[in-house]
Steps between C-alpha positions, in 0.01 A plus 500: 500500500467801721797529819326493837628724752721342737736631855725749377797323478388232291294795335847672357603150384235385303488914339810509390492132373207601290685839405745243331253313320431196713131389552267382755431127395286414782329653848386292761625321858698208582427415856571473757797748443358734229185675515594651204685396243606672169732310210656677248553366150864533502773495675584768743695766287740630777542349886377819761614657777296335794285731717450384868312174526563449146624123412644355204489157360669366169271186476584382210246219446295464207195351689467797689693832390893628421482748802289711746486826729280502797411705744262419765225270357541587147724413236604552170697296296598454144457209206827338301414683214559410169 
């Protein structure tokens, strides 16, 4: 599955994640808080630096997703993994 292009921050995230060998598992929204929303296959490999605006959330619940980044309206977040 092709990476969209998403806000910068979020942008150097999901790069570097895929620079490691992660994958995008899925691309859509989850409103109302995400217009878009991108999961990763795995786990993320390394926790980031934050940018301004930048928000982190260990979720940790397997109906939904182990953790996220978002910035504005978009998000992405990462699978359990295998």
């Amino acid at each position: 599955m092709t990476a969209p292009t998403m806000a910068p921050p979020l942008q150097a995230i999901l790069k570097s994640e895929l620079a490691r060998g992660n994958h995008v598992a899925e691309i859509g929204d989850w409103p109302p808080d995400c217009d878009l929303l991108v999961i990763l296959s795995r786990p993320f490999v390394r926790r980031y630096v934050l940018a301004s605006s930048v928000t982190y959330r260990d979720l940790d619940d397997p109906h939904y997703w182990k953790a996220e980044y978002s910035f504005g309206r978009e998000c992405l977040a990462c699978q359990f993994g295998k």
